[in-house]
C-alpha positions in Angstrom: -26.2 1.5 -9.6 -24.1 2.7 -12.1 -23.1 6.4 -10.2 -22.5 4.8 -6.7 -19.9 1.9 -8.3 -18.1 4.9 -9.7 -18.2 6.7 -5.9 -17.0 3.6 -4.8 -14.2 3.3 -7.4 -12.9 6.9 -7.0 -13.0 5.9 -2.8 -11.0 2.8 -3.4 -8.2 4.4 -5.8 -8.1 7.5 -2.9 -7.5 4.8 -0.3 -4.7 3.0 -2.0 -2.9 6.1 -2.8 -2.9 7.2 0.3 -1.6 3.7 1.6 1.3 3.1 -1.2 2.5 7.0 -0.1 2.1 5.6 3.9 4.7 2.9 2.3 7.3 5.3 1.0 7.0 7.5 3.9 8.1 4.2 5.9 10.9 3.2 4.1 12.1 6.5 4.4 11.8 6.7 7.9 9.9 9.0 8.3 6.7 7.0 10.1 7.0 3.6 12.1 5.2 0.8 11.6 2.3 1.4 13.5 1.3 4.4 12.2 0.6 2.1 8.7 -3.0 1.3 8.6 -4.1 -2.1 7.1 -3.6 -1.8 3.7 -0.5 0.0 3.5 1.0 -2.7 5.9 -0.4 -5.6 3.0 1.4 -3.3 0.5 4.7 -3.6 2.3 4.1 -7.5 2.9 3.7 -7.9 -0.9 7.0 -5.5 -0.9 8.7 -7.2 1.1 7.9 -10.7 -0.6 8.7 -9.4 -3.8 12.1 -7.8 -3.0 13.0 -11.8 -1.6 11.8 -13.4 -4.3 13.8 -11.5 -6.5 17.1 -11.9 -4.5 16.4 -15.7 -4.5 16.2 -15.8 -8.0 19.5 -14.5 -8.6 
């Protein structure tokens, strides 16, 4: 039990990486929109919510 939570933790940390990199390579233009896959769209969403909250407040 133990050895496959790890796998499954080192799969999940590979994944977001890959997704919050997908992110920056967005806001720099470099890829559109639909080349994000599902998670790194979710990380832009939370982003994006963040970014307005933080105008709002101000």
């Amino acid at each position: 039990m133990g050895r496959k939570k790890e796998e499954m933790r080192r799969i999940h940390h590979k994944k977001m990486k890959k997704a919050k990199e997908k992110v920056k390579m967005y806001i720099k233009k470099e890829i559109t929109y639909n080349q994000l896959n599902k998670l790194a769209k979710n990380f832009l969403e939370k982003r994006r919510k963040a970014e307005k909250s933080e105008k709002s407040s101000k």
